[in-house]
TIRO-681694 format. One record per residue: residue in three letters; x negated, y, z of N, C-alpha, C in turn. Coordinates in pm, whole numbers, padded with zeros to 5 digits, always signed. Atoms other than C-alpha are relative to their C-alpha. Example, Ala and Ser with C-alpha at 12.3 -4.5 7.8 and 13.67 -1.06 7.14 Angstrom:
REM residues 2
ALA-00089-00119+00000-01230-00450+00780-00090+00120+00000SER+00082-00119-00006-01367-00106+00714+00077+00109+00073
END
This chain:
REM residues 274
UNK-00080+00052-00113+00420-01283-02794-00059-00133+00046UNK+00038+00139-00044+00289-01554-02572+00078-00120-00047UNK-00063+00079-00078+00364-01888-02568+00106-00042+00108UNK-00071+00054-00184+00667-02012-02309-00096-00118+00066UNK+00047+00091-00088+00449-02305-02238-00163+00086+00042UNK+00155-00138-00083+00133-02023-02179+00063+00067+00113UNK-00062-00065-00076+00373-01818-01996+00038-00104+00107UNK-00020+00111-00123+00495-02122-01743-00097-00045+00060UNK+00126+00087-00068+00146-02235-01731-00067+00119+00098UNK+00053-00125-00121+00042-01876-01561+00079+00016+00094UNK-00079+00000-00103+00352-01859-01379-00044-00097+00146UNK+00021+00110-00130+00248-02182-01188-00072+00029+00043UNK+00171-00008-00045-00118-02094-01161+00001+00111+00133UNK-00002-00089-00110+00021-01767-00972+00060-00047+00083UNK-00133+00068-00096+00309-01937-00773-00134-00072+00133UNK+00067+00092-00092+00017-02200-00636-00139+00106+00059UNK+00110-00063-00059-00255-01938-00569+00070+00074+00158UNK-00105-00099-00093+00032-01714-00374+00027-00110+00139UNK-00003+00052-00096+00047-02019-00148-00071-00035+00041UNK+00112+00054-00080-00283-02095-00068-00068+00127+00030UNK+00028-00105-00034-00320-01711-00012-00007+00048+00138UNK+00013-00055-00180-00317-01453+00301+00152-00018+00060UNK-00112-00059-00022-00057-01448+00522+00099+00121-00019UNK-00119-00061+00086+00261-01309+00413+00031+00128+00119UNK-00060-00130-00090+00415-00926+00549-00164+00078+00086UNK+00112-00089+00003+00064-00801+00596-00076+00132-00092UNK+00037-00110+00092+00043-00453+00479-00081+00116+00062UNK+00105-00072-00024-00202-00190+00513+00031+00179-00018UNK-00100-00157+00033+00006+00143+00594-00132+00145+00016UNK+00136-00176+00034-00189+00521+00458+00123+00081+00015UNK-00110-00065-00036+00127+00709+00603-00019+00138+00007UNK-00014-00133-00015+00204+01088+00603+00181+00046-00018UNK-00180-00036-00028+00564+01246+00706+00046-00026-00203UNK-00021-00036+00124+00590+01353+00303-00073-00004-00118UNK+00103+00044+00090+00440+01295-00032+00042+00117-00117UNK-00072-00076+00096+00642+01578-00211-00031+00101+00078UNK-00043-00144-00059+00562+01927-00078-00001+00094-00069UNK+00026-00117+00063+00618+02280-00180-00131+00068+00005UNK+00091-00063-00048+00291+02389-00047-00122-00109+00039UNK+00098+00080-00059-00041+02302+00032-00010-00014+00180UNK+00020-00030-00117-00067+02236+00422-00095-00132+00083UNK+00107+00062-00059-00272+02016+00673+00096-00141+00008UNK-00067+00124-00008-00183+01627+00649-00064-00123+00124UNK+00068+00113-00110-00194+01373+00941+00046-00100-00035UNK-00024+00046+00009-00212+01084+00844-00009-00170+00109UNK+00054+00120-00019-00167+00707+01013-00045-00069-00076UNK+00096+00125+00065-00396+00431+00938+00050-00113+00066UNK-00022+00104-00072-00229+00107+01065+00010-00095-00080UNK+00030+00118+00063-00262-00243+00967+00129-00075+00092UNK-00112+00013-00047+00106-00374+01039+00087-00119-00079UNK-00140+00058+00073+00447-00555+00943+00090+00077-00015UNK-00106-00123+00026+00649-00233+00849+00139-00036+00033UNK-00214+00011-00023+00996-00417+00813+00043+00015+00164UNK-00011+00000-00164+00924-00533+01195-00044+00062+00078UNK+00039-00122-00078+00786-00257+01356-00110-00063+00069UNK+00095+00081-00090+00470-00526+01449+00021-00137-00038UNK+00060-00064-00104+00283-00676+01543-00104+00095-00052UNK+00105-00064+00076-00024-00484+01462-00127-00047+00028UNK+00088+00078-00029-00334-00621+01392-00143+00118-00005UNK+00103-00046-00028-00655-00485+01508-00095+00090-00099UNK+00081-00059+00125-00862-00232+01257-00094-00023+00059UNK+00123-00055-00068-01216-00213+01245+00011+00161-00109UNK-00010-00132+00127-01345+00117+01091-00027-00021-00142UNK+00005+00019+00175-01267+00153+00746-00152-00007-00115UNK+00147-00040+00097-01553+00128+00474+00010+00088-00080UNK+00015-00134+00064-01410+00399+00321+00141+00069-00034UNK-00140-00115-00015-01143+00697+00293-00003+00130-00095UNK+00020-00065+00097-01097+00889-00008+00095+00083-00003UNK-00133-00060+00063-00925+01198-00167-00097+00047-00184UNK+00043-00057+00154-00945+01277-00593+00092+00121+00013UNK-00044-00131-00007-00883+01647-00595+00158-00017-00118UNK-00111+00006+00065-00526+01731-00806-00027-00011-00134UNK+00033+00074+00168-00654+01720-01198-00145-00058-00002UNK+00117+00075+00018-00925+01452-01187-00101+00031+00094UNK+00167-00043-00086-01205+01617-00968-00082-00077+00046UNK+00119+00134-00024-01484+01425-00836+00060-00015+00217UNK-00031+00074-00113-01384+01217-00493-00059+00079+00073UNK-00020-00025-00158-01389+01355-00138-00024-00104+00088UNK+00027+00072-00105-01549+01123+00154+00098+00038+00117UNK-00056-00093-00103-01288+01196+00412+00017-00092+00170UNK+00078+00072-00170-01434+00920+00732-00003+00097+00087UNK+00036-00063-00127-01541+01202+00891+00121+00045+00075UNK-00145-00020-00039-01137+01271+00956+00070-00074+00116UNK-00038+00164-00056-01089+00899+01091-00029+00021+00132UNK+00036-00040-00129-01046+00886+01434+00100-00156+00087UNK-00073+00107-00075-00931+00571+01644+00056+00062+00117UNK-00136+00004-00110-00602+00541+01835-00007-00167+00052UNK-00042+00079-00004-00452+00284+02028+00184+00003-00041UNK-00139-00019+00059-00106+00221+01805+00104-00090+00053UNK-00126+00105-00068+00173+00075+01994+00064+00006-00111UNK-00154+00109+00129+00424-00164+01773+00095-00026+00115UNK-00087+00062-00100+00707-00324+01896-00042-00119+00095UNK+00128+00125-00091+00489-00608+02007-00088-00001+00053UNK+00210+00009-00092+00129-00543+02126-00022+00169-00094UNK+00132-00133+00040-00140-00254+02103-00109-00028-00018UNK+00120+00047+00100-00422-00258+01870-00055+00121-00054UNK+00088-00147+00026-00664-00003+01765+00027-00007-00183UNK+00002-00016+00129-00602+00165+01404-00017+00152+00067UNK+00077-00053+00025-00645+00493+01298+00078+00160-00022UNK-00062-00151+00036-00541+00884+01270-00087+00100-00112UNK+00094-00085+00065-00696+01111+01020+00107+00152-00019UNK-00083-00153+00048-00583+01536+01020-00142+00046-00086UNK+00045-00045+00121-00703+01653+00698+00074+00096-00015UNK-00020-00120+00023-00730+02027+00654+00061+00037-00137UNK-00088-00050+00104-00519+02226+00430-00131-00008-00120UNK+00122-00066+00120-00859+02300+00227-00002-00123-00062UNK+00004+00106+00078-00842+01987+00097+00127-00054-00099UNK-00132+00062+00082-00491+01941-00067+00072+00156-00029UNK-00078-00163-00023-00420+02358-00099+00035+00019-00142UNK-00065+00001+00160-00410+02282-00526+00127-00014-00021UNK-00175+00069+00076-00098+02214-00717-00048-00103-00066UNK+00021+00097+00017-00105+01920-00815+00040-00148+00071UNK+00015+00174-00109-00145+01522-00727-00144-00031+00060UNK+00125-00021-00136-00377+01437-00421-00013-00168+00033UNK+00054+00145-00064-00474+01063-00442-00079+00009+00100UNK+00053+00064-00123-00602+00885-00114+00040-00130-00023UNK+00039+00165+00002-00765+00564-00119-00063-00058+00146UNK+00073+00066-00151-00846+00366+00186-00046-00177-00025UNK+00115+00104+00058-01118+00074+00153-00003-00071+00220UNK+00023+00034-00131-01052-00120+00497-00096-00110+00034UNK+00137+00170-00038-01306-00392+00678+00135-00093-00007UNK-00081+00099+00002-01148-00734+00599+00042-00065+00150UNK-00072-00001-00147-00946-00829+00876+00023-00160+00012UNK+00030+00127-00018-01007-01225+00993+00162-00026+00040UNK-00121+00092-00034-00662-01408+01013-00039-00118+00030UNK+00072+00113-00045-00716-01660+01235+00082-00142-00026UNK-00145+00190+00048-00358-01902+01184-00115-00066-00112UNK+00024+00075+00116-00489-01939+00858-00159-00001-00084UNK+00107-00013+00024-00867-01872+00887-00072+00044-00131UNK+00069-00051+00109-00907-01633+00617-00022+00146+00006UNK+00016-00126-00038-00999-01291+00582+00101+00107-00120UNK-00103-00061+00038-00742-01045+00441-00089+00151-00034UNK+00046-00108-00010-00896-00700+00266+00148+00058-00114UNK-00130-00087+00020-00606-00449+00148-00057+00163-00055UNK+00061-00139+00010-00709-00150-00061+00098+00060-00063UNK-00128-00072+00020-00453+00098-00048+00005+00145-00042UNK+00029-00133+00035-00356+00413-00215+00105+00062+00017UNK-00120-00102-00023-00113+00716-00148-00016+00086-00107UNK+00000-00140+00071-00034+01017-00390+00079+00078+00054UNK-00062-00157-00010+00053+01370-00266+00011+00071-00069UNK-00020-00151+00057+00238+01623-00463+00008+00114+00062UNK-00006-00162-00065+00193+01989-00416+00055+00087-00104UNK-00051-00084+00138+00412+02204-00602+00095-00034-00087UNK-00104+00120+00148+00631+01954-00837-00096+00022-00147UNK+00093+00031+00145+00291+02009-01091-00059-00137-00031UNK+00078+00137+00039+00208+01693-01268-00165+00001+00028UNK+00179-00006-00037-00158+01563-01210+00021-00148-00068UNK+00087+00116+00060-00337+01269-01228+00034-00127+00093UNK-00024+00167-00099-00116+00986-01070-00014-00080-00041UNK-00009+00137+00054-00112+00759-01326-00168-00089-00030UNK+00177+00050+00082-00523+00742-01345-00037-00109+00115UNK+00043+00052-00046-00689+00428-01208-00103+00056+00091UNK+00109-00063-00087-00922+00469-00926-00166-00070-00004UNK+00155+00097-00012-01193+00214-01020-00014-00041+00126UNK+00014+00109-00084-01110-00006-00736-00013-00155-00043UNK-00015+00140+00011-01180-00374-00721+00149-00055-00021UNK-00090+00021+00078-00835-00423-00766+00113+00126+00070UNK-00127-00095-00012-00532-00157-00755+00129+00004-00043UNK-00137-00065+00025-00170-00067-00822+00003+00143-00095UNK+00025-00114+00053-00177+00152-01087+00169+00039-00055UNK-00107-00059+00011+00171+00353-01099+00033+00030-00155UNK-00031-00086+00118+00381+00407-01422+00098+00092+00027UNK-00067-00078-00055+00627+00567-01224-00053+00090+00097UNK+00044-00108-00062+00556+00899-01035+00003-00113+00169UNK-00067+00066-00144+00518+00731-00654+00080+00113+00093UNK-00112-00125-00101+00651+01065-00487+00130+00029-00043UNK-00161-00052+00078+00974+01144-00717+00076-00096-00021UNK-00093+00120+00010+01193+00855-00691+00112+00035+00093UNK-00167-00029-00085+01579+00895-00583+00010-00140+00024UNK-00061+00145-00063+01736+00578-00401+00083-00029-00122UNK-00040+00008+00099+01862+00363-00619-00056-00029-00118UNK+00043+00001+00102+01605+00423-00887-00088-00171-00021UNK+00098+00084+00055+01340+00159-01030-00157+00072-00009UNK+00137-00075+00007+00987+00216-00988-00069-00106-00058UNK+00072+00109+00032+00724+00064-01185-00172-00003-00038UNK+00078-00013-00040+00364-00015-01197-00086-00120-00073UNK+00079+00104+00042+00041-00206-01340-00057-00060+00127UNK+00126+00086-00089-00170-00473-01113-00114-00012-00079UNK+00066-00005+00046-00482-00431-01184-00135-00075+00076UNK+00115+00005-00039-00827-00590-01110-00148+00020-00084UNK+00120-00053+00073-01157-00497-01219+00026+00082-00095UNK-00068-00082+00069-00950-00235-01422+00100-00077-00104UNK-00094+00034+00161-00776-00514-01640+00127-00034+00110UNK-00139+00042-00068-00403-00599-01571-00027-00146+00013UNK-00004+00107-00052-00348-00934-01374+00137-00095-00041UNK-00117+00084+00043-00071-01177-01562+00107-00058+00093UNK-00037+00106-00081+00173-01332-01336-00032+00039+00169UNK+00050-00046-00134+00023-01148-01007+00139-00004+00096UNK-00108+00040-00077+00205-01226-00678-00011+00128+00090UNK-00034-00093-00065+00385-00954-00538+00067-00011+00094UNK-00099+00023-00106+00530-00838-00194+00052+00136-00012UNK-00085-00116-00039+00796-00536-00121+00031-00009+00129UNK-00030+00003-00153+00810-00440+00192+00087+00123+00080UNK-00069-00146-00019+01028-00160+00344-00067+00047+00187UNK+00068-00046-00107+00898+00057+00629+00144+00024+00116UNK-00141+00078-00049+01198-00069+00882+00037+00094+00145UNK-00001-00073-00133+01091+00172+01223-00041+00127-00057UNK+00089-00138+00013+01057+00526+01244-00192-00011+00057UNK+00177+00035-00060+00630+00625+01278+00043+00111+00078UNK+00048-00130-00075+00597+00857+01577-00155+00051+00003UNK+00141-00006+00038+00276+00984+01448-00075+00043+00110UNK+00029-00045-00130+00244+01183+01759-00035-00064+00093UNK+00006+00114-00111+00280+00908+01990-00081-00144+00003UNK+00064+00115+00059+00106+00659+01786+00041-00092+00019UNK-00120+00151-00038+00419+00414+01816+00050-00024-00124UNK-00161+00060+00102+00708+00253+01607+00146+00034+00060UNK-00155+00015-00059+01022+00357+01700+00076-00158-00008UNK-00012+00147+00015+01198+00059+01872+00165+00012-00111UNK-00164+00005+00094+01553+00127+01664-00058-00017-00171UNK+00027+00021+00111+01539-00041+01322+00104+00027-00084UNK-00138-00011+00016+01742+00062+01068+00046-00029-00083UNK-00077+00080+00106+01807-00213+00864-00016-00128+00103UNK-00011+00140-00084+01902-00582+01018-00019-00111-00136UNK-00010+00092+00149+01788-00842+00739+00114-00149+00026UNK-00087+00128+00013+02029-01126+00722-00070-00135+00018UNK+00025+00090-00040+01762-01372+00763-00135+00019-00073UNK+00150-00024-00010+01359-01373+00772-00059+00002-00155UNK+00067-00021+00136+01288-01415+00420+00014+00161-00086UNK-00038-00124+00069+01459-01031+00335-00128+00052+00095UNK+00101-00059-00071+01157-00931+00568-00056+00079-00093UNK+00119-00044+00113+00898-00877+00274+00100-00084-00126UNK-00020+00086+00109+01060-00974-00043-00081-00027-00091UNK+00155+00084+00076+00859-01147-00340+00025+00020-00140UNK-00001-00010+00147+00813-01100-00695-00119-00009-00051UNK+00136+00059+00053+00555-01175-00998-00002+00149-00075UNK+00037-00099+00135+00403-00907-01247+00059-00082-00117UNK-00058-00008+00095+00496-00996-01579-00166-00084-00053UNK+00125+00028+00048+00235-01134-01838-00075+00092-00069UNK+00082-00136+00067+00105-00769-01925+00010+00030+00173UNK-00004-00035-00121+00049-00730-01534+00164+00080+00076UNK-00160-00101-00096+00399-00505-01457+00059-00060+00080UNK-00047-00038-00094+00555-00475-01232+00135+00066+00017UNK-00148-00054-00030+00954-00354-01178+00059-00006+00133UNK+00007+00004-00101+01086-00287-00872+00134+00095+00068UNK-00077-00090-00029+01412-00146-00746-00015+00064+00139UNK+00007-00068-00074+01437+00102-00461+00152+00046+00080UNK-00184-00048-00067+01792+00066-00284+00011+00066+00131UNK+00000-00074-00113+01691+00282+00021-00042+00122+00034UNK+00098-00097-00028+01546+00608+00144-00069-00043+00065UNK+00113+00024-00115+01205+00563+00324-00107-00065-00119UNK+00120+00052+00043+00903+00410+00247-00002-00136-00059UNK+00051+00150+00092+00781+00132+00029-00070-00070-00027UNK+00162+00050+00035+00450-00068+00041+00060-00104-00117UNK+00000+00101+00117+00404-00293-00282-00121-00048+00039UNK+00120+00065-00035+00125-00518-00226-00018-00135-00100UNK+00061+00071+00151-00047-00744-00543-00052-00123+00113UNK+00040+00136-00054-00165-01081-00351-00122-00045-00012UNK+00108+00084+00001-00526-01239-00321-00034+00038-00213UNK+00000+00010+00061-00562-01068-00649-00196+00070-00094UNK+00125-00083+00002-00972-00960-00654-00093-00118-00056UNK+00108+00055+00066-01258-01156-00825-00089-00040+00172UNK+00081+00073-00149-01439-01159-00458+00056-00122+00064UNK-00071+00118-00058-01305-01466-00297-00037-00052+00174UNK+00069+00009-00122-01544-01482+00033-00040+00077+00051UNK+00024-00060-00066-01634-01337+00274-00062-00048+00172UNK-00007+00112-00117-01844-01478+00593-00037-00106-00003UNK+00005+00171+00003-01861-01821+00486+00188+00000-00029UNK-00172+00042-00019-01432-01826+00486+00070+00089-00185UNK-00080-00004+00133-01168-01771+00179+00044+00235+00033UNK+00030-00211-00014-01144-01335+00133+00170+00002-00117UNK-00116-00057+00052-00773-01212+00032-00043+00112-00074UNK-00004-00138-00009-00824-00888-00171+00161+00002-00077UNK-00119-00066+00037-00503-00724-00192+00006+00126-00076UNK+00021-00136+00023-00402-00426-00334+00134+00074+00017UNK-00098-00028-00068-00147-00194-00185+00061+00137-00074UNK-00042-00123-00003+00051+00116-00282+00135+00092+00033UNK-00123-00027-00063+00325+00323-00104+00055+00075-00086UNK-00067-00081+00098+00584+00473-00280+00129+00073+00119UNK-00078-00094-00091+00838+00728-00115+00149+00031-00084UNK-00118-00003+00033+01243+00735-00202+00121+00072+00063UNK-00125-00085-00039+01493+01021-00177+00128-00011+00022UNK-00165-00030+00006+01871+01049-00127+00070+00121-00086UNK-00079-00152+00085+02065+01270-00370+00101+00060+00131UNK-00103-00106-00086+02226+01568-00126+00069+00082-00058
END
């Protein structure tokens, strides 16, 4: 068992990094209607670089450096760029180019879990003249057969799930390692963010009706630390979507000449008992 004065002394170290970090409510949405299906079928997904709670604004993509799928038990990675296809995505605020990808049934037709990783170009924040990179991952079930959600992806840094991310009822607790260079991150500064507008994937909008009202700007993105074994806990009091996002937590630091955010992102998806 640590130290309390080890444990306070990491607490601070994260507290003060988390503020000289990227701007805050910047998440890096890998969206698809469902993450639970009975069947294999064709998935469209958005690619937007957003503020979920606020439906915007949205900030400009370039094309990704890279777009992955790991077949359902382990298989060797899938390049799936050639999918990627630029939109212009209306928010509630402005229009900004991000990204559509329809990915054929032949690619997710197993039983199983269907990781997707997305590796985006760092995105220049200018308020605070730094560059922001966000590497985000989704899991698709097919079938209700276990797979391979809980396996790291050998990213620079990730969200590695101890909880299923597709099978979660409202209500529940979901939970999760931060990871960089595969080791867990002590103290890592976390954001929760809830996905606040419907996506019209079709339309490549935000629905303007939100359908939660926060009581006051800080319930926007709420905030939390990992633990000093990296974890992560995390309750889930809604149906809809969930980005978790780990903070400036990557060994790279630059980028450019300027200060380099790497984040690391992962959505999780929450039912209603009927």
């Amino acid at each position: 068992m640590p130290h309390p004065r080890t444990l306070l002394q990491g607490l601070v170290a994260a507290m003060l990094i988390g503020m000289t970090g990227a701007a805050q409510a910047h998440f890096q949405m890998l969206y698809v209607k469902d993450t639970a299906l009975a069947r294999g079928e064709p998935l469209e997904f958005a690619v937007v670089f957003t503020h979920p709670f606020a439906g915007g604004p949205t900030m400009v993509m370039e094309t990704p450096r890279a777009f992955s799928h790991t077949s359902a038990h382990g298989g060797e990675k899938i390049d799936l760029r050639q999918y990627l296809r630029p939109v212009q995505w209306q928010s509630r605020e402005n229009r900004a180019t991000a990204y559509r990808a329809s990915i054929p049934r032949e690619v997710v037709r197993s039983l199983g879990d269907h990781i997707f990783v997305l590796e985006p170009e760092p995105y220049l924040e200018t308020e605070e003249d730094v560059y922001i990179q966000q590497f985000t991952k989704l899991v698709v079930n097919i079938g209700g057969v276990p797979g391979n959600w809980a396996e790291p992806q050998g990213l620079p840094v990730e969200i590695q799930p101890l909880s299923k991310p597709y099978a979660n009822w409202t209500g529940g607790v979901f939970r999760a390692v931060v990871l960089a260079d595969g080791k867990p991150v002590p103290f890592a500064e976390v954001e929760v963010e809830y996905l606040n507008h419907a996506v019209e994937i079709d339309n490549n909008t935000f629905g303007q009706h939100a359908d939660v009202t926060a009581p006051q700007a800080s319930f926007n993105a709420t905030s939390t630390y990992a633990d000093a074994q990296g974890i992560i806990t995390i309750g889930l009091p809604r149906a809809g979507w969930w980005g978790i996002a780990a903070l400036d937590i990557g060994t790279t630091k630059t980028h450019k000449g300027k200060p380099l955010s790497q984040d690391a992102v992962l959505w999780v998806q929450a039912r209603d008992m009927k």
